[in-house]
Structure formats: C-alpha cells, structure tokens
DSSP file (Angstrom, degrees, kcal/mol; ACC not computed):
  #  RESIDUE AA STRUCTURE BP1 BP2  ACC     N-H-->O    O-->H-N    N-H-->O    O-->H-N    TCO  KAPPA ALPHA  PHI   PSI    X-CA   Y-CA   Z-CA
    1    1 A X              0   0    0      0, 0.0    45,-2.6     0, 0.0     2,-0.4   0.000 360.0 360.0 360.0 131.7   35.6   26.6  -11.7
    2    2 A X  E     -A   45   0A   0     80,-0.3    77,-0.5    43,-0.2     2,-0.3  -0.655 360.0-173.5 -94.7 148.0   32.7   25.3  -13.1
    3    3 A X  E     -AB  44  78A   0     41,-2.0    41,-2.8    -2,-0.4     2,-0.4  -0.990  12.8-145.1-145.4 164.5   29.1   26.3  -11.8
    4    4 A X  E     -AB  43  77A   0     73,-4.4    73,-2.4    -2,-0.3     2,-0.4  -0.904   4.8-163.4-127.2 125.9   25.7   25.2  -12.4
    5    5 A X  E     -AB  42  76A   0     37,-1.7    37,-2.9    -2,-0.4     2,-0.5  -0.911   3.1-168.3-133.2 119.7   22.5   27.3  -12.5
    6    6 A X  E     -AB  41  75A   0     69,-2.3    69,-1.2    -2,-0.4     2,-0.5  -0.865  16.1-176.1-105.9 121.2   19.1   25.5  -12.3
    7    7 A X  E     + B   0  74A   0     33,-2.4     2,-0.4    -2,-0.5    33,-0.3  -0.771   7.6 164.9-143.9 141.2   16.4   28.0  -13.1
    8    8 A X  E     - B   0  73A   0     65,-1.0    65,-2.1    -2,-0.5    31,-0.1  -0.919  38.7 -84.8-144.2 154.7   13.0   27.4  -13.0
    9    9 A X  E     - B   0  72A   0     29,-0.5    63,-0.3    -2,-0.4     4,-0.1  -0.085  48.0-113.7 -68.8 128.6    9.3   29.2  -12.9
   10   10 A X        -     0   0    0     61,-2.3     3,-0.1     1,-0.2    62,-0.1   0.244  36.2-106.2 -41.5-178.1    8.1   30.1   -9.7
   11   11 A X  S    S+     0   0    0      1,-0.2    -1,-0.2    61,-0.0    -2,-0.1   0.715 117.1  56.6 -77.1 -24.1    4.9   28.0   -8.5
   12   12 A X  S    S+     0   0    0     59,-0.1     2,-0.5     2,-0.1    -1,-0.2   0.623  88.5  91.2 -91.0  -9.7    2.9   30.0   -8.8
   13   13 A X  S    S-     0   0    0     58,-0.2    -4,-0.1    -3,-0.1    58,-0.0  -0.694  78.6-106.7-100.7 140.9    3.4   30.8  -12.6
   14   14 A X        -     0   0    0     -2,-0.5     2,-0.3     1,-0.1    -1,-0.1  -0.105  25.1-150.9 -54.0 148.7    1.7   29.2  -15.3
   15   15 A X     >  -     0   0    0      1,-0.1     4,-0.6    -4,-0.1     3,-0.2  -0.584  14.0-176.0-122.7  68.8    3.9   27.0  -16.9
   16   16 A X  T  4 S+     0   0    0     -2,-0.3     3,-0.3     1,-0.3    -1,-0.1   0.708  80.6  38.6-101.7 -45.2    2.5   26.9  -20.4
   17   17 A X  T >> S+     0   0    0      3,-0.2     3,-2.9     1,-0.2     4,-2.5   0.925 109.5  59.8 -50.5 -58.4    5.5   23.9  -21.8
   18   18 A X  T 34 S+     0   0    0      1,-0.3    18,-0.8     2,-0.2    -2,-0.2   0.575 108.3  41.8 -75.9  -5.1    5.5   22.1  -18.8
   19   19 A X  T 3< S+     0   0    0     -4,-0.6    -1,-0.3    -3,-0.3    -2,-0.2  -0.003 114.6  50.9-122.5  35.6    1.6   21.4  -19.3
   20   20 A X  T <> S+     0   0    0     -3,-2.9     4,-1.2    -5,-0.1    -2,-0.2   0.579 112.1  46.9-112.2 -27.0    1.9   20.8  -23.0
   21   21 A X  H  X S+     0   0    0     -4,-2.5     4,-4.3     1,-0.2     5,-0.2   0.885 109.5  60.0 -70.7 -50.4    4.9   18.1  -22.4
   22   22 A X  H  4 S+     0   0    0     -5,-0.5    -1,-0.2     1,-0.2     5,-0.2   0.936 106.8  38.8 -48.5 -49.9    2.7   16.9  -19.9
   23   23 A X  H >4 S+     0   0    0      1,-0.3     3,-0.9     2,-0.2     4,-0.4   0.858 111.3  56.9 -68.5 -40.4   -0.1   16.0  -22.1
   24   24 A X  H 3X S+     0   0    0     -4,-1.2     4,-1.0     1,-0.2    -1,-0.3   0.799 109.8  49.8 -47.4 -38.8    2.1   14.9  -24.7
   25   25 A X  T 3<>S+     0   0    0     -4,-4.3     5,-1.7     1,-0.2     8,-0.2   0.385 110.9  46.7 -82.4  17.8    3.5   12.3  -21.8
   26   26 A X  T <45S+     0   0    0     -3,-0.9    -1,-0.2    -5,-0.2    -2,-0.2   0.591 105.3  57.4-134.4   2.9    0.4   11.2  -20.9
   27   27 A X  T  45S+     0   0    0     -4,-0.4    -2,-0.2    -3,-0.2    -3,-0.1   0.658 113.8  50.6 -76.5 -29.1   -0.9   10.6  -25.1
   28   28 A X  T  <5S-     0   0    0     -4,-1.0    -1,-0.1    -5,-0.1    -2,-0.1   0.356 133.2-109.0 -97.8   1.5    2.4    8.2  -25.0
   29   29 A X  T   5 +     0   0    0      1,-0.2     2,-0.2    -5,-0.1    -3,-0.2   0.868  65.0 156.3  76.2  37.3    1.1    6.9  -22.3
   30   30 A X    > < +     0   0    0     -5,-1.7     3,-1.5    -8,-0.2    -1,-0.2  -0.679  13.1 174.1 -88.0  32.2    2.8    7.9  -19.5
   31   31 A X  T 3   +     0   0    0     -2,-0.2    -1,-0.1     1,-0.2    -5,-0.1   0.582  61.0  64.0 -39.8 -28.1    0.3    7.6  -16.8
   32   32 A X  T 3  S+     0   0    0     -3,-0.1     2,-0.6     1,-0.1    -1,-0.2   0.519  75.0  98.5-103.2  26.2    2.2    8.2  -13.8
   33   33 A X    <   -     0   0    0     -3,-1.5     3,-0.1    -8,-0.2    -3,-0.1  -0.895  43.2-174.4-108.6 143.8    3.2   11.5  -14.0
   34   34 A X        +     0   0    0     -2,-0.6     2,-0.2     1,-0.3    -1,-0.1   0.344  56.6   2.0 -94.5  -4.4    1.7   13.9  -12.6
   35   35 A X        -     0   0    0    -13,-0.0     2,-0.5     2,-0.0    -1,-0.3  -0.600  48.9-145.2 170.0 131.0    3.0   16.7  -13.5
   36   36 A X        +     0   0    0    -18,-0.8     2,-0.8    -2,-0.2   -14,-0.1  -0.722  11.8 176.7-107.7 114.5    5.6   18.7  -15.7
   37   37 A X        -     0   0    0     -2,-0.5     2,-0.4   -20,-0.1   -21,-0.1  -0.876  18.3-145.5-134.7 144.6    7.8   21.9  -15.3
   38   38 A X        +     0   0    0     -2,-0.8   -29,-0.5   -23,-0.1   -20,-0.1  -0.699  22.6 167.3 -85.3 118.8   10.0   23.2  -17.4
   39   39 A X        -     0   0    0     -2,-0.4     2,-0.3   -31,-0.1   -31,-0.2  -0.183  36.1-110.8-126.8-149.0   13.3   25.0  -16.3
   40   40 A X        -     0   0    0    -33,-0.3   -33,-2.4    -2,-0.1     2,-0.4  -0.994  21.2-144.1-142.9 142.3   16.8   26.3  -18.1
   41   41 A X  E     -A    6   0A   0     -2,-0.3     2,-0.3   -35,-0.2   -35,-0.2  -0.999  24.5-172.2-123.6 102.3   20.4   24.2  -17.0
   42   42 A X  E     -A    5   0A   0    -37,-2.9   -37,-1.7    -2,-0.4     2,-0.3  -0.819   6.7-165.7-102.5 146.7   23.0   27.3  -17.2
   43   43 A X  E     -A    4   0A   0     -2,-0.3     2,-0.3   -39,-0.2   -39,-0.2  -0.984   6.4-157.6-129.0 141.6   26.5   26.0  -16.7
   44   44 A X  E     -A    3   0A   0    -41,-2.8   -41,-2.0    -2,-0.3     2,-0.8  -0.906  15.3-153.0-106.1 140.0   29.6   29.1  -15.8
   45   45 A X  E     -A    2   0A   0     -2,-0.3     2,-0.6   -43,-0.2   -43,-0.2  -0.977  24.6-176.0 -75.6  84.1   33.4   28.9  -16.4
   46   46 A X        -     0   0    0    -45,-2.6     2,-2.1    -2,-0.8     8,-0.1  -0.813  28.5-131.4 -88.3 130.9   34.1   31.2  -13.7
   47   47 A X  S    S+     0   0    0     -2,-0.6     2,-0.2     2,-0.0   -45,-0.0  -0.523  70.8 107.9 -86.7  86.7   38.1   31.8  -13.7
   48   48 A X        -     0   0    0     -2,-2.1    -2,-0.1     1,-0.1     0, 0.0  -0.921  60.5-158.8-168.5 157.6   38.4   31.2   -9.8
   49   49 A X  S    S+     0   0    0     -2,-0.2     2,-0.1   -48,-0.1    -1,-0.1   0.556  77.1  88.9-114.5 -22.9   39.7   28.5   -7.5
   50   50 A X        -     0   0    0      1,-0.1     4,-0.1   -49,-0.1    -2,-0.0  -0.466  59.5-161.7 -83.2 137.7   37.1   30.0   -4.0
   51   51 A X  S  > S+     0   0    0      2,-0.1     4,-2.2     3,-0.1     5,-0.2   0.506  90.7  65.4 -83.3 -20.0   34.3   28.2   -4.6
   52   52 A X  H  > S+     0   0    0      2,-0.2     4,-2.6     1,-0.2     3,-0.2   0.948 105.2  45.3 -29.5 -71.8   32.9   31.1   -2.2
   53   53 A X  H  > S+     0   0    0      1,-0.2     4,-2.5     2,-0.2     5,-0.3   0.843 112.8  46.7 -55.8 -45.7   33.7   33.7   -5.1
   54   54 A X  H  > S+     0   0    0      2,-0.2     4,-1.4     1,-0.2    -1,-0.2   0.789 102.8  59.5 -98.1  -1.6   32.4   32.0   -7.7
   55   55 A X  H  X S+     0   0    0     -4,-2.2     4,-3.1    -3,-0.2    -2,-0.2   0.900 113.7  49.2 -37.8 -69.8   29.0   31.1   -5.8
   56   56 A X  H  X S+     0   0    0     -4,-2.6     4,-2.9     2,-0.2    -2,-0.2   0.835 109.3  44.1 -35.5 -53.7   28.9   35.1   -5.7
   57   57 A X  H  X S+     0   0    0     -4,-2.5     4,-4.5     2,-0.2     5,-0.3   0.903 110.8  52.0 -82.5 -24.7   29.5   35.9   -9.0
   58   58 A X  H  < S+     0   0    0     -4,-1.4     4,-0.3    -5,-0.3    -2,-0.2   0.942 112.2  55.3 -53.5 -36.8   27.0   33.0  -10.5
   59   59 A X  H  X S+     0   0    0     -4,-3.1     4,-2.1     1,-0.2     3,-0.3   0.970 111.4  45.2 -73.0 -43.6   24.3   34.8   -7.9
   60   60 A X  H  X S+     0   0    0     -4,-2.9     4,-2.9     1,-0.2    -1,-0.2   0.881 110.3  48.4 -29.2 -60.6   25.0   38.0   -9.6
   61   61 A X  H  X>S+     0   0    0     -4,-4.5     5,-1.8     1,-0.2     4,-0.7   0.525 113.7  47.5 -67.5  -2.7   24.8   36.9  -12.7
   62   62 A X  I  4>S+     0   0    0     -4,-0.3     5,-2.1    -3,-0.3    -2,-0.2   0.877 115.3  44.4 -99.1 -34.1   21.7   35.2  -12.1
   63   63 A X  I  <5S+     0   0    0     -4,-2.1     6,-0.3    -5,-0.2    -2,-0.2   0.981 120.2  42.5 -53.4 -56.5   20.0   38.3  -10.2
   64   64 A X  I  <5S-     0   0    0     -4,-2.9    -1,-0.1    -5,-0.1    -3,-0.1   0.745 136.2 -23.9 -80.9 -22.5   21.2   40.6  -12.7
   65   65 A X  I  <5S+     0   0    0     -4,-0.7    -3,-0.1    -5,-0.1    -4,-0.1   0.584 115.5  63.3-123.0 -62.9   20.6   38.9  -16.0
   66   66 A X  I   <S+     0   0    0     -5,-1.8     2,-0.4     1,-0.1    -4,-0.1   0.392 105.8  39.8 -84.5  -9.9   20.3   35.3  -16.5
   67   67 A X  S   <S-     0   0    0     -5,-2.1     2,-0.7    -6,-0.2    -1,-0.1  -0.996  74.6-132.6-140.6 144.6   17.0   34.7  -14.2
   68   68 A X     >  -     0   0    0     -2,-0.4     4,-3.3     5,-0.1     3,-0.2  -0.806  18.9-160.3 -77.0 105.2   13.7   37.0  -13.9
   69   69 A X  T  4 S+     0   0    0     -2,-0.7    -1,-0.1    -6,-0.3     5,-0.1   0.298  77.0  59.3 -83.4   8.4   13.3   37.2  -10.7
   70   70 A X  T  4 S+     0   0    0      3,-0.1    -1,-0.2   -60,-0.0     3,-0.1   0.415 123.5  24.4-103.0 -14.7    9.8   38.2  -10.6
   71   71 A X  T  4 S+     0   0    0     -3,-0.2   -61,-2.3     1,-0.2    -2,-0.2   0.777 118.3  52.9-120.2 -39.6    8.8   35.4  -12.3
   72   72 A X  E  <  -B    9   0A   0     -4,-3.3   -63,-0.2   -63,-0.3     2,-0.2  -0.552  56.9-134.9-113.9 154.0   11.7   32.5  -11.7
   73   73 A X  E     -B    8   0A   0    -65,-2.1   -65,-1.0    -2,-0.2     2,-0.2  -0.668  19.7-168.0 -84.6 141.0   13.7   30.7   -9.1
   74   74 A X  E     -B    7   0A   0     -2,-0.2     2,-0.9   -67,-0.2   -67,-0.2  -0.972   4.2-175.1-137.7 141.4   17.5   30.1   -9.6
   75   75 A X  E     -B    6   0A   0    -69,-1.2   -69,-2.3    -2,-0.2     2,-0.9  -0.920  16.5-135.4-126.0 118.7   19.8   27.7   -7.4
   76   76 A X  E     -B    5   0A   0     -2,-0.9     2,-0.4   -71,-0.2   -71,-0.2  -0.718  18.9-176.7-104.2 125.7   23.4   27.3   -7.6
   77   77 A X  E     -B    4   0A   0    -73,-2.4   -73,-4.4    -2,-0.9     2,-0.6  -0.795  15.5-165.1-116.5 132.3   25.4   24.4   -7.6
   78   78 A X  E     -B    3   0A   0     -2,-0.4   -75,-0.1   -75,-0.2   -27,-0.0  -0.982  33.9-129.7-115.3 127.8   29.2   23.5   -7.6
   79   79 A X        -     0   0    0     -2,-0.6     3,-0.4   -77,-0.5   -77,-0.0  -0.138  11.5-118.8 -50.0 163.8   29.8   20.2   -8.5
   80   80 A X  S    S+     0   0    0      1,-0.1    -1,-0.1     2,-0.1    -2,-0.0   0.530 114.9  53.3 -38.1 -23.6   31.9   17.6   -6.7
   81   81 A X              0   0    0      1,-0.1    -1,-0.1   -79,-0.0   -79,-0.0   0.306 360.0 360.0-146.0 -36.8   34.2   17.2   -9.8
   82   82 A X              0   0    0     -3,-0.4   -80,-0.3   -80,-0.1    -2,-0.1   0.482 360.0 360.0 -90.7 360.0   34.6   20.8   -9.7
C-alpha cells in the first residue's frame, strides 16, 4: 500500500529556502505571493493491505527517522488510488 508523507518546518522555524525562492518569485515577478515554505514529499511501499497498519508504520517511521520533530511537522496520507 502506498503512503505519502508531507513534511514540513514548523512555523515557527526560519525557513531559510522558502524565503530565497520567495525572492526569486517575486524578481520574476510574481507579485502575488506572499509567501514560500519549503517541505520534503516522502512516498512508502508499505507491504500491507490495513490502511490502519500502514498509517502506523509511516507514523513510526516519521517519528523515528524521516522527520525532526523538534523542528518539523509530518502528515500522512493514503491516497484514494491506493
């Protein structure tokens, strides 16, 4: 089953890309945005049919490695499709 792991810098942490992209969008002339942050798009093969179980093991794997959790947010998603 595939699942999909959005993670992205808390609000309260400086986002040092997402306000040089910004400035870059707004040299091209990109006046109405207002603002840019910059995250990571993890996608899992978990070898399970439960989307239950494999909800679990993506939150594991996001606690335990794949997001800092002192600095980042991570949200998990099963597709429709999946």
């Amino acid at each position: 089953m595939q699942v999909e792991i959005i993670i992205t810098l808390r609000e309260s942490i400086l986002d040092p890309k997402g306000k040089a992209s910004h400035h870059a969008l707004e040299n091209l002339g990109f006046e109405d945005i207002k603002g840019v942050r910059i995250g990571k798009f993890i996608q899992l093969e978990v070898d399970t049919t439960d989307p239950q179980k494999a909800r679990e093991v993506a939150r594991e794997a996001s606690e335990k490695l794949l997001a800092n959790t002192v600095m980042e947010n991570y949200e998990i998603r099963i597709p429709d499709n999946a």
